[in-house]
C-alpha positions in Angstrom: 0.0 0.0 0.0 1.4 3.6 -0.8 1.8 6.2 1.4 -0.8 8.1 -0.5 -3.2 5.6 0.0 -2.3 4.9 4.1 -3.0 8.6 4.5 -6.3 8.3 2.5 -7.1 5.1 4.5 -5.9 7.4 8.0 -8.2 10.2 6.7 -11.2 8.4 6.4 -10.8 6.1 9.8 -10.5 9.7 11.5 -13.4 11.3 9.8 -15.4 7.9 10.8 -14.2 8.4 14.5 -15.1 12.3 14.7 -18.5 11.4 13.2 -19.5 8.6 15.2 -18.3 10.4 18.2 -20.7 13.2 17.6 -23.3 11.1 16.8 -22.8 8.8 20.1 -23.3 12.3 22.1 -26.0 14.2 20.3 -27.5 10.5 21.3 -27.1 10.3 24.8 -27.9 14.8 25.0 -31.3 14.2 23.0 -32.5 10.2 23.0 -36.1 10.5 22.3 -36.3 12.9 19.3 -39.6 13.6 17.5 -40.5 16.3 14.9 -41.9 19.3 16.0 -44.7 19.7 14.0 -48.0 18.1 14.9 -49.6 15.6 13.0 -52.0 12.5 13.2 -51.0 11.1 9.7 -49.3 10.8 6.9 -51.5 13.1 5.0 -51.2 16.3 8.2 -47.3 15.6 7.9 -46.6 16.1 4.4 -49.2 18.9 4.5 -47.3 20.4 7.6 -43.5 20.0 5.9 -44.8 21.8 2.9 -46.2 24.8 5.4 -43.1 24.9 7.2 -41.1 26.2 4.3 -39.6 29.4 5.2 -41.4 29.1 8.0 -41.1 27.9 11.9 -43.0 24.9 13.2 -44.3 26.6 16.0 -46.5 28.8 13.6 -47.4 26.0 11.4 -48.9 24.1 14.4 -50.8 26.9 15.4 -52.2 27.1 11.9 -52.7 23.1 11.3 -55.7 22.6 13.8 -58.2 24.9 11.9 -56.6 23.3 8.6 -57.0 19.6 9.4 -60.2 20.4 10.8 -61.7 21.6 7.6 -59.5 19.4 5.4 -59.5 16.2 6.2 -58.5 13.9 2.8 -56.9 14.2 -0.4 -60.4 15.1 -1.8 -60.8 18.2 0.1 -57.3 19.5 -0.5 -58.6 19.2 -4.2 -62.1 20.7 -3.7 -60.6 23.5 -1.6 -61.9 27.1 -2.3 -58.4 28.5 -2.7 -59.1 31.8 -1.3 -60.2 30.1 1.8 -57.5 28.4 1.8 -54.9 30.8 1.2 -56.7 32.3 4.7 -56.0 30.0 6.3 -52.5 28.9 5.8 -51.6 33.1 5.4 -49.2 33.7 8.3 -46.9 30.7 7.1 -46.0 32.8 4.5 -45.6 32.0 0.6 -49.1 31.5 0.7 -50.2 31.9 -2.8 -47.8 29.1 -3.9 -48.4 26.9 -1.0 -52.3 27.0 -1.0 -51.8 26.0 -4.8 -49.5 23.1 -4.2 -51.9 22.2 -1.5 -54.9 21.9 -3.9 -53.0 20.1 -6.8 -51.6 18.1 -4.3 -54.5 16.9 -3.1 -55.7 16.1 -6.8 -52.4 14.6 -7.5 -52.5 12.1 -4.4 -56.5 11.7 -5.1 -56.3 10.5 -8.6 -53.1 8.6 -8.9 -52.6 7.0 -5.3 -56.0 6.8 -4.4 -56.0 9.5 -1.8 -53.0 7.7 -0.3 -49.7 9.1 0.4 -46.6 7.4 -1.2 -43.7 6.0 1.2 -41.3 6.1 -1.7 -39.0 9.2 -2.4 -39.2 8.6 -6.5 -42.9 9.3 -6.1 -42.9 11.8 -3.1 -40.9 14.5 -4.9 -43.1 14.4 -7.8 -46.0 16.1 -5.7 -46.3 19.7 -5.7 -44.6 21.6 -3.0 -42.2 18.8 -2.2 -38.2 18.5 -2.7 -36.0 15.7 -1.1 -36.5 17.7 2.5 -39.8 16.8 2.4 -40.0 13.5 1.6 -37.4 12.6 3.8 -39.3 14.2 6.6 -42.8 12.1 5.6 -40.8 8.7 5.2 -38.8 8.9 8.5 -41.3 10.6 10.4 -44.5 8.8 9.3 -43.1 5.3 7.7 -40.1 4.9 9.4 -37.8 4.8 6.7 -34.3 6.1 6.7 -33.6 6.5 2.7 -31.9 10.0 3.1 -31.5 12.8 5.7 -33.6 15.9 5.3 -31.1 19.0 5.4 -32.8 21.9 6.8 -31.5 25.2 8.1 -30.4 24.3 11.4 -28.9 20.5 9.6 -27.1 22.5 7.3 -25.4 25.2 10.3 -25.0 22.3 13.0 -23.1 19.7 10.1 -20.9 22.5 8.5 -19.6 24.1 11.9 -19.2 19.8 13.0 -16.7 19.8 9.9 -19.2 17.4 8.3 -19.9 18.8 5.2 -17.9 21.2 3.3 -20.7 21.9 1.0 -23.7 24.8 0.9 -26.2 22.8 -1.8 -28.4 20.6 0.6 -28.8 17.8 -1.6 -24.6 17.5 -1.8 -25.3 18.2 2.1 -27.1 14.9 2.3 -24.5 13.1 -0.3 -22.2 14.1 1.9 -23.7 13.1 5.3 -25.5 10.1 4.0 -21.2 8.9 3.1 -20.5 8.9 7.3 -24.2 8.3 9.0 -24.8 4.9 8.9 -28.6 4.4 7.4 -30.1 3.4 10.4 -29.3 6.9 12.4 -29.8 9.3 9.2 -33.7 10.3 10.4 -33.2 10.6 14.3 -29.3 12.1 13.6 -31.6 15.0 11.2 -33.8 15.2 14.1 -31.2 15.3 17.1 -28.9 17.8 14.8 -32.3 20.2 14.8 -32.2 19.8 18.7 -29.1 21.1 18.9 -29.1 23.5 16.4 -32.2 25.6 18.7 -30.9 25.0 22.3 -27.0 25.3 21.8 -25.7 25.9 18.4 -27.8 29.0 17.3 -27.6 30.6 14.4 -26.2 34.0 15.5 -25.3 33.5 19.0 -24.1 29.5 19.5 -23.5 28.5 23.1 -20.0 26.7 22.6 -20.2 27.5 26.5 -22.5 24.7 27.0 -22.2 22.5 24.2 -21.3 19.2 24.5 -19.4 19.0 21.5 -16.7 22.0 22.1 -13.6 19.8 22.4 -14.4 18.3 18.8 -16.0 21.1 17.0 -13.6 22.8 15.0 -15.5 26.0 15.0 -16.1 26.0 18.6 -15.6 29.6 20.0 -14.6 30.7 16.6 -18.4 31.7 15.0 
């Protein structure tokens, strides 16, 4: 073996280590992780993930109840009035497009998978309003599968200050974390890497203080 190829091997146990290290912590910090949006189904999830686009999850739940109230199935999503709709779903913001993507979506899921949400990610991003995030949200949070990791604002900060991705383009993001996460730990790892992401490693202010991660981050102090 040549030296170029021991330092490569070296390189990639040590990237392994640094990962699973994190990944053993966040654990034992945040062991029961959930998403934070409320939902009963698959159907109020994917309608949720699509609302929560540019938008927190504290204001999509408060708008959810009077939406899955009045919108129960597929069919009413496609027999919406889509004024009504849009006032209803107005504080989450983008609500032209959304309310639209809501009513074809409905249509969409009505006519070709008879009213049922698909648990695959080839059909998932074909719906209206939904791009790998979202889909990888709905599989892992409502069928338990673990075929990516949805990259979302505080994924993206928490892995790039980690040193676990080098890239800004969430779907190289995911390439990239999807390479070190074994597939089993990609959904709750998304989940726990949110956690942390609110309570410690904020945006403009991150508590390096308090984190648990400080004598392995190698932006700790520095942001």
């Amino acid at each position: 073996m040549t030296d170029k190829n021991i330092n490569k091997k070296n390189e990639k146990q040590a990237r392994k280590n640094h990962t699973d290290e994190i990944l053993l912590r966040l654990k034992g910090k945040y062991p029961i992780v959930r998403s934070a949006l409320n939902y009963s189904n698959a159907l109020e999830l994917l309608v949720a993930t699509i609302l929560s686009a540019q938008c927190t999850d504290a204001r999509v739940n408060m708008v959810t109840p009077i939406l899955f109230k009045k919108y129960k199935t597929t069919k009413d999503y496609a027999q919406a009035d889509l004024n009504e709709l849009k006032t209803i779903i107005h504080s989450t913001g983008f609500y032209n497009n959304k309310a639209k993507h809501l009513k074809k979506l409905g249509k969409m899921l009505n006519e070709n998978y008879n009213g049922k949400v698909p648990d695959s990610i080839e059909k998932l991003i074909k719906l209206p309003g939904v791009a790998r995030k979202t889909a990888n949200v709905v599989l892992f949070g409502w069928f338990g599968k673990n075929e990516g990791i949805p990259v979302d604002t505080h994924v993206k900060r928490v892995t790039s200050r980690l040193g676990l991705t080098k890239e800004i383009n969430p779907e190289k993001i995911e390439k990239d974390l999807i390479k070190i996460i074994p597939r089993k730990e990609l959904g709750p790892s998304a989940l726990r890497f949110i956690e942390h992401g609110r309570a410690i490693c904020k945006a403009r202010k991150p508590d390096c203080k308090n984190c648990l991660l400080n004598d392995i981050c190698p932006s700790a102090f520095k942001v």
